[in-house]
BAROKE-232072 format. One line per field, with one value per residue (C-alpha): z, x, y. Coordinates in Angstrom, 2 decimals, padded with zeros to 5 digits. Last residue first. Layout:
BEGIN
c3 c(Z/...)
c1 c(X/...)
c2 c(Y/...)
//
This chain:
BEGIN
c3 c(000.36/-000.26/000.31/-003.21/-003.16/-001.60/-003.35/-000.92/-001.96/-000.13/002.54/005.38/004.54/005.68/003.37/000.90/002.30/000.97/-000.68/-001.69/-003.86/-005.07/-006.32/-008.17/-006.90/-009.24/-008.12/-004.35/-002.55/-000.48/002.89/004.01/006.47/007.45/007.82/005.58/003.84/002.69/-000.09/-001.81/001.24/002.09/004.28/003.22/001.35/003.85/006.88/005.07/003.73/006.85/008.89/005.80/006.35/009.91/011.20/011.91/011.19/008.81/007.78/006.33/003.76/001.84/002.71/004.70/006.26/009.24/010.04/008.12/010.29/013.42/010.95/010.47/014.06/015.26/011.98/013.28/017.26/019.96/019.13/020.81/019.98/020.13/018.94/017.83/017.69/015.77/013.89/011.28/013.11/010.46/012.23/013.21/016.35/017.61/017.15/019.03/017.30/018.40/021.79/022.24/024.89/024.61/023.57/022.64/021.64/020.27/021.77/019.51/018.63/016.32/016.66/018.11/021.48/019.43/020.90/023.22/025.84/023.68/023.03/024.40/024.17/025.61/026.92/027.79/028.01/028.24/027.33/030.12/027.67/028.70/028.24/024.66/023.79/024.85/022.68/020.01/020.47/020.19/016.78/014.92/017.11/015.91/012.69/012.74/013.61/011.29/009.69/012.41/014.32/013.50/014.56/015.20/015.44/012.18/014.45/010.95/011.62/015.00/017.76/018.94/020.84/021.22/024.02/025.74/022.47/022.71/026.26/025.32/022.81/024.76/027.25/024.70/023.00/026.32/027.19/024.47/024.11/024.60/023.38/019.56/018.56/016.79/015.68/014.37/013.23/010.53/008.41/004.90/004.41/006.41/008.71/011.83/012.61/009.50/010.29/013.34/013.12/011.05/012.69/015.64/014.70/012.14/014.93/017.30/014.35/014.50/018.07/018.23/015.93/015.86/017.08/019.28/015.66/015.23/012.50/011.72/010.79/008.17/009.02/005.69/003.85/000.21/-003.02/-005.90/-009.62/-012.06/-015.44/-017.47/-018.03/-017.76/-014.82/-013.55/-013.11/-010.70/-008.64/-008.48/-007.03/-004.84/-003.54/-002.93/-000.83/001.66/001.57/002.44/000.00/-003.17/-006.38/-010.17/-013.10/-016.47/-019.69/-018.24/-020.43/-019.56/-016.00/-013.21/-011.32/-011.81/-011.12/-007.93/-007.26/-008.25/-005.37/-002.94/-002.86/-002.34/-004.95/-006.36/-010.09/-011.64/-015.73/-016.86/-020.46/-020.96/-022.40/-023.30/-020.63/-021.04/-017.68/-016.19/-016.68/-015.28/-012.25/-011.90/-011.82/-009.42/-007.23/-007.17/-005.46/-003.12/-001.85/-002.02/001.72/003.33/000.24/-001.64/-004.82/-007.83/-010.99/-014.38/-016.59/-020.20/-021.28/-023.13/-021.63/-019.56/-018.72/-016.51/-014.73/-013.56/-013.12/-010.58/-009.15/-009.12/-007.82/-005.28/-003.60/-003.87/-002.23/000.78/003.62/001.75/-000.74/-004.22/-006.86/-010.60/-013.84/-017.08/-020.83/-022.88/-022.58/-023.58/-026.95/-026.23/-029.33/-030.54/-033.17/-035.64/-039.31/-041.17/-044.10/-042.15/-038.52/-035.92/-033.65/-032.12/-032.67/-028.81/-028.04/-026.30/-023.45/-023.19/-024.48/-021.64/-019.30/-018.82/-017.64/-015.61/-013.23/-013.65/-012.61/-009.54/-008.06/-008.41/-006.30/-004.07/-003.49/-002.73/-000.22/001.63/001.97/003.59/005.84/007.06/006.86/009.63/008.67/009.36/005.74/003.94/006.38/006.54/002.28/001.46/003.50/002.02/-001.71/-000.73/-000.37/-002.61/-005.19/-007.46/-007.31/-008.80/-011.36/-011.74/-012.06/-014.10/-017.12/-016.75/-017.35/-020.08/-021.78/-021.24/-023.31/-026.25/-025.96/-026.56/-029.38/-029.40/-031.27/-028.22/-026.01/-029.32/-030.26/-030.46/-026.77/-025.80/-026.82/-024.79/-021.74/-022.40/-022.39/-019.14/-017.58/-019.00/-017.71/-014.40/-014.08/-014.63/-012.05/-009.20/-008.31/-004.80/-005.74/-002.50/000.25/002.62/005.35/007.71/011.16/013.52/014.79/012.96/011.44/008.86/007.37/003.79/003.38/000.21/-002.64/-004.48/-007.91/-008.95/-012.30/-010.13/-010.57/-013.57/-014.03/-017.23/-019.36/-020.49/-016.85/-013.50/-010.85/-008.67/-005.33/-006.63/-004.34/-004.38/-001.56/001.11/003.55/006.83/008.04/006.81)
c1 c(002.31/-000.85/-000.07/-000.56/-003.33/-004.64/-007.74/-010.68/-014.26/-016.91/-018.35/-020.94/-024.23/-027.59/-028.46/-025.76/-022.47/-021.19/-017.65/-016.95/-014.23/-010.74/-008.26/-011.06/-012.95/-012.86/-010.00/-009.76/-009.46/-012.57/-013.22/-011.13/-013.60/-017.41/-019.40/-019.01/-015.58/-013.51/-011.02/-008.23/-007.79/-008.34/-012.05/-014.40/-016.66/-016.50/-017.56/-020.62/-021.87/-021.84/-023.97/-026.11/-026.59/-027.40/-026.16/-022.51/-019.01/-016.87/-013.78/-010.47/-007.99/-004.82/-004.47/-001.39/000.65/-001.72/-004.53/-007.49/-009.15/-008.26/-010.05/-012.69/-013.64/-013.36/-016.16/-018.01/-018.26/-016.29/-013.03/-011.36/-008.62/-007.54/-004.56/-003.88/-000.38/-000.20/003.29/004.04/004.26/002.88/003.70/000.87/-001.35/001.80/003.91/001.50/-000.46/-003.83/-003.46/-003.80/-006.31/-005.96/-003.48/-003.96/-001.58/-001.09/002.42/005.09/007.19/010.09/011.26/014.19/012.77/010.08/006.47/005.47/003.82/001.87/002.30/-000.65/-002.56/-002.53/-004.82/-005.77/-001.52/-002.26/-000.04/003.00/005.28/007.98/005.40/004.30/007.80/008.92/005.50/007.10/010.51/009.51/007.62/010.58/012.83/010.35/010.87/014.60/014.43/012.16/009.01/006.43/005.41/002.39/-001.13/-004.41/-003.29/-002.80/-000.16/001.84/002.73/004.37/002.65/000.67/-002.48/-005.20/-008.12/-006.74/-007.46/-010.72/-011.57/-009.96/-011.25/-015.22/-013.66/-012.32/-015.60/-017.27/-015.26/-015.18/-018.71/-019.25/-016.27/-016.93/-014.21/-011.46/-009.50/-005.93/-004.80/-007.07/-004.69/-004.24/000.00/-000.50/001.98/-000.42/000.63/-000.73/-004.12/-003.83/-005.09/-007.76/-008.96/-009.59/-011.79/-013.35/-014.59/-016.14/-018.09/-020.86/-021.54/-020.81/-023.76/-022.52/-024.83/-022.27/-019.79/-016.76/-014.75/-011.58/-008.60/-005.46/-002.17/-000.47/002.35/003.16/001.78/003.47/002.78/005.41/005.25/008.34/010.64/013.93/015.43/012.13/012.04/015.03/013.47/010.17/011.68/013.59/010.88/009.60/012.38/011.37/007.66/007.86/007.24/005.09/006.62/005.06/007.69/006.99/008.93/011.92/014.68/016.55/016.82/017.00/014.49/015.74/018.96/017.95/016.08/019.09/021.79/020.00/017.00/018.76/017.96/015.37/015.29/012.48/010.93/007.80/007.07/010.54/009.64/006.09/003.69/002.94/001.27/003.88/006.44/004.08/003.58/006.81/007.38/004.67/006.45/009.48/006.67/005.63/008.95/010.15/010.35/012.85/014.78/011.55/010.46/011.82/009.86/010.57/007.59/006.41/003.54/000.85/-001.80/-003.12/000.43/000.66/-002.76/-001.62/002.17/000.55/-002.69/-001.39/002.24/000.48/-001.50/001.23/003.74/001.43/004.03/007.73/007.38/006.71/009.15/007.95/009.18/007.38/008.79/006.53/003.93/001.13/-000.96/-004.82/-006.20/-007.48/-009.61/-009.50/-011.13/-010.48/-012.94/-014.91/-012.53/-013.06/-015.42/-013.29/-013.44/-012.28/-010.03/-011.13/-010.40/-012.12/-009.70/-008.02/-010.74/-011.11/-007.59/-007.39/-010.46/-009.06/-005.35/-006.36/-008.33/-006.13/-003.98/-006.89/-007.12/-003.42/-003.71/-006.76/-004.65/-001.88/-003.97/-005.48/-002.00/-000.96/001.57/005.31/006.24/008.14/006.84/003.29/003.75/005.08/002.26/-000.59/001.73/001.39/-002.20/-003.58/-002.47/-004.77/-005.86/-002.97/-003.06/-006.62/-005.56/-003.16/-005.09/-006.73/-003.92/-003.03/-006.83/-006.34/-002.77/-004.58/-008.01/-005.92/-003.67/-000.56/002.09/003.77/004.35/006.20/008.68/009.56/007.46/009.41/012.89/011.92/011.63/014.36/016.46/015.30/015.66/019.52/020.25/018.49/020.63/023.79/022.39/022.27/020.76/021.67/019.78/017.95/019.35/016.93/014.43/017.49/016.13/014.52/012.11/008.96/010.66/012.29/014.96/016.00/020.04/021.14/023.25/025.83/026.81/027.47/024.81/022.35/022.05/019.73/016.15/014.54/011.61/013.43/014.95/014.26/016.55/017.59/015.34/013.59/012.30/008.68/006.61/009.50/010.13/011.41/014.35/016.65)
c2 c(018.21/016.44/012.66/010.71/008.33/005.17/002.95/002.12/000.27/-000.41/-002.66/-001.20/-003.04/-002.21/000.41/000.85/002.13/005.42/006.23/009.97/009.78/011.04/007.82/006.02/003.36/000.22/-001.82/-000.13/-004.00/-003.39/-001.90/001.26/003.04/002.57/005.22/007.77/006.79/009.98/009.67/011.82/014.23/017.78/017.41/020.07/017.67/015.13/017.36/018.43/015.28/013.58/015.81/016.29/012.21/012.55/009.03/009.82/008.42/009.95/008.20/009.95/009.02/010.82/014.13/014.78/018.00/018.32/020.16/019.50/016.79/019.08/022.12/019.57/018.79/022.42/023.07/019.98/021.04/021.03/018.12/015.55/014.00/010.22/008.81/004.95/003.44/000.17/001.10/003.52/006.37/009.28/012.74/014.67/013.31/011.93/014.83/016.97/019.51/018.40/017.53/013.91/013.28/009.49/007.06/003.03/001.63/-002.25/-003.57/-003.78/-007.02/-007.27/-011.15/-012.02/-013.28/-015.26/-015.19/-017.16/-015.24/-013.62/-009.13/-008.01/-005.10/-001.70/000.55/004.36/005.76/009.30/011.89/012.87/014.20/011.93/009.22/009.92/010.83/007.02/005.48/007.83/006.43/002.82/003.43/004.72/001.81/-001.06/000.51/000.16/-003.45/-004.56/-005.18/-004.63/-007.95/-009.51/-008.04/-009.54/-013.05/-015.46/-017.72/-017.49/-014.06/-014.15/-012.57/-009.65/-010.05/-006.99/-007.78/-004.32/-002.54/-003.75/-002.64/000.70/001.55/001.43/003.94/006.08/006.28/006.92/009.28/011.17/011.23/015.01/015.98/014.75/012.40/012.77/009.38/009.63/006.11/005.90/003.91/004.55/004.58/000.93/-000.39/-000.03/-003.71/-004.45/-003.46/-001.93/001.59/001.00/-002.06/-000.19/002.50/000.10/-002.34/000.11/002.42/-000.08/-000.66/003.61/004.15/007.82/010.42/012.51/012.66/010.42/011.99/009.38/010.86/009.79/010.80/009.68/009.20/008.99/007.98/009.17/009.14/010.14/011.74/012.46/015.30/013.56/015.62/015.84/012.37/012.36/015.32/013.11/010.58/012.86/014.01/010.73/009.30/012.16/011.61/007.88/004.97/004.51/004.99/005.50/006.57/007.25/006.89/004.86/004.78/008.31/006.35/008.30/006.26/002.92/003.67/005.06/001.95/-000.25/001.66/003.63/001.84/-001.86/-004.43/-006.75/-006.16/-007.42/-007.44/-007.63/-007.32/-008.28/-011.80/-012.31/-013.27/-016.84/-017.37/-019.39/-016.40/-013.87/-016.37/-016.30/-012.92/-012.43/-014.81/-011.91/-009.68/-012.11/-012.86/-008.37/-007.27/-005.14/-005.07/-003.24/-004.28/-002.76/-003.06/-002.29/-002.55/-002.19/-000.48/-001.79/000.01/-003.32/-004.10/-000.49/-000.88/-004.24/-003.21/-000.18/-001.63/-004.99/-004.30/-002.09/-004.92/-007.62/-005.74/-003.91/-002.93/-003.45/-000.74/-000.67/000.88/000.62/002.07/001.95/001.62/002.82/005.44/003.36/004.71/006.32/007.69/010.75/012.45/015.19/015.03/018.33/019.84/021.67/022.49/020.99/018.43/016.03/012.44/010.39/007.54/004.38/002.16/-000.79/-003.01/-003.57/-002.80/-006.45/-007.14/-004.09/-005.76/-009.54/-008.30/-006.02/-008.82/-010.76/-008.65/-008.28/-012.10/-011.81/-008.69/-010.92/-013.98/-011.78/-010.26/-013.78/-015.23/-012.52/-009.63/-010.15/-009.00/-011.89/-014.85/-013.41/-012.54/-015.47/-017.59/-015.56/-016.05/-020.32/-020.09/-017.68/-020.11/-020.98/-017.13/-016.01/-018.27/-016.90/-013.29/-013.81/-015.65/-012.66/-010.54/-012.85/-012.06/-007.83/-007.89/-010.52/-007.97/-004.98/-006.44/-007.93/-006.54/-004.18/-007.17/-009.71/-007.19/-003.27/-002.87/-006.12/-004.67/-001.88/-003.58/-005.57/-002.81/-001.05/-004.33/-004.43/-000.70/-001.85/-004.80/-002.39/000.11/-002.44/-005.68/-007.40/-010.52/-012.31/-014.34/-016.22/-016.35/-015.20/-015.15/-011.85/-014.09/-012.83/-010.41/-013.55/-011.36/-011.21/-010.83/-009.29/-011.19/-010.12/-011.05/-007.79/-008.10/-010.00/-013.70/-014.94/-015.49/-015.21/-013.92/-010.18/-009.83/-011.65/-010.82/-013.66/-014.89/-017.65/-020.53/-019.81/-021.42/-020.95/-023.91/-022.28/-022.99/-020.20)
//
């Protein structure tokens, strides 16, 4: 607990105030840098939940659910630039928090804000419809929040999620729940804060830190909560959406994914170089997007692999606020996940192309995983079809562009893919029969996802490879 923490809040935070958790109890919050204690947070469990929930809805009867459109879009904004007065201190909560560099961290807080000015001015921007009906009848609709919203991000992108879920939420005039993930919930609780600061009316947005099983369960089986968004792994998410059925309400998932990466003979491969490895690392490989799986066209395999593997072999690893390629993953147990597939790569003989670095000086405790990279990965093995969730990159190679998009196709996720290839009919093929939410033609995951919706096509304009990325729910 030696490190000086930006935000020094760590309770729950219900209808505009912060108080210890219902139990009292408090849940360690390790530094995976070193493997330290960072601090203690709020153990909150179904009773806090029961008193969000409440608050929430006194909000929607009070102060929240009076203001108008423009009023809910105008504090958002005013979010948005707190936020961005102190991109700072949240990049540093978030490296500390997570284990991801300050550079990723600064760019997941500038997207947050991001997040808040974008929702913010669509506030009142969103508009009901006059139907055409019967003579003598006037029909038309409106758009009205659901209510009382209930939010569970996980540990890997906090600040990200929380504004494209509680962003999109406030703008409605709902109001929110969240839980934030045990593993990693700083930046998340600092949101609060900031909330508070801003003049956000009480219960608006309320937080219960807390372990899944216990106040995220509660959270989700609540006859209070009106919808229901989550983002974790495919198992917890079934029975998210189990618990909501149980109430009939709506709930939005995102999930896992095993996202490819087409890389076709006529590739600008000087291009492509940096995106093929980028995706795979970013966050230690911690991301649900990352284009992790690349296929490449057989007659350039090689090469491509070749080319990998001089980067990958440049790769350092080290504690987050050295701002090196990668951080560490988030824990022990996921530095085990990600240890036994590098072990089942080498009992099953795959090849090991490159490695990176993990630096000489970084912490003993701390959970460190060498960058991966592994070639001639056989379609259907475990590693080319089970999410990893560490910086473990697979390459496959593939004959021609229908082999390449039944490989693309052939796993239990559709989330993201990349397509990288100058023949723009080449391109345009291949994405449309891809099974995902998003494909990226050359370039892959650039931009905060604000404005692009959750099932696009994103292009680059000439000369310039940035666009827009938003996650989605894994096809299962």
């Amino acid at each position: 607990m030696g490190e000086a923490l930006p935000f020094a809040t760590h309770e729950v935070f219900i209808a505009g105030r912060w108080r210890d958790g219902a139990s009292g109890e408090r849940l360690p919050l390790l530094n995976p840098s070193d493997g330290s204690m960072l601090c203690e947070i709020a153990r909150g469990n179904a009773a806090d939940i029961d008193a969000a929930v409440a608050a929430a809805q006194a909000a929607l009867d009070g102060e929240w659910g009076r203001l108008t459109a423009a009023e809910r879009g105008r504090l958002l904004m005013v979010m948005g630039r707190a936020v961005l007065a102190q991109v700072d201190e949240l990049a540093r909560l978030e490296a500390l928090d997570v284990g991801k560099p300050l550079k990723q961290g600064r760019a997941d807080a500038v997207a947050l804000a991001r997040y808040l000015e974008f929702y913010g001015g669509a506030a009142d921007k969103v508009m009901g419809e006059t139907i055409p009906y019967l003579n003598g009848y006037t029909a038309f609709t409106w758009r009205e929040p659901h209510g009382v919203t209930g939010h569970v991000v996980p540990w890997n992108y906090p600040m990200q999620i929380i504004g494209r879920s509680v962003g999109a939420a406030l703008t409605m005039g709902n109001a929110c729940v969240l839980k934030p993930a045990e593993e990693a919930c700083l930046t998340a609780l600092a949101i609060g804060r900031i909330a508070q600061q801003c003049g956000l009316p009480a219960g608006a947005l309320n937080i219960v830190p807390g372990l899944g099983d216990e106040a995220g369960a509660a959270l989700t089986a609540h006859p209070g909560v009106r919808h229901l968004s989550f983002t974790g792994s495919v198992a917890t998410g079934r029975k998210v959406q189990a618990a909501a059925a149980l109430n009939t309400v709506p709930v939005t998932l995102e999930l896992g994914g095993k996202s490819p990466q087409l890389v076709f003979a006529d590739a600008d491969l000087d291009a492509a170089l940096p995106f093929l490895v980028n995706a795979g690392i970013q966050n230690a490989g911690q991301t649900c997007s990352a284009g992790s799986r690349i296929l490449v066209d057989r007659r350039i395999a090689d090469e491509v692999v070749e080319r990998l593997a001089q980067r990958y072999r440049t790769l350092r690893a080290g504690p987050a606020l050295a701002d090196l390629e990668l951080g560490p993953l988030i824990s022990k147990r996921q530095h085990q996940i990600v240890s036994r597939y590098l072990d089942l790569a080498r009992a099953g003989g795959l090849s090991i192309a490159a490695k990176g670095e993990i630096v000489a000086d970084a912490p003993v405790g701390g959970f460190y995983v060498r960058p991966t990279l592994v070639a001639a990965v056989p379609a259907d093995h475990a590693l080319a079809q089970e999410e990893i969730f560490g910086p473990v990159t697979v390459v496959t190679a593939f004959d021609d562009e229908a082999d390449a998009v039944r490989i693309a196709n052939g796993t239990p996720y559709g989330l993201v893919a990349g397509v990288w290839t100058r023949d723009g009919s080449r391109a345009l093929r291949p994405a449309r029969a891809l099974k995902c939410g998003q494909v990226f033609i050359n370039n892959y995951g650039a931009g905060g996802g604000s404005s692009c919706p959750s099932a696009a096509l994103v292009l680059p304009a000439t000369g310039e490879r940035r666009a827009s990325r938003r996650c989605t729910a894994s096809r299962r």
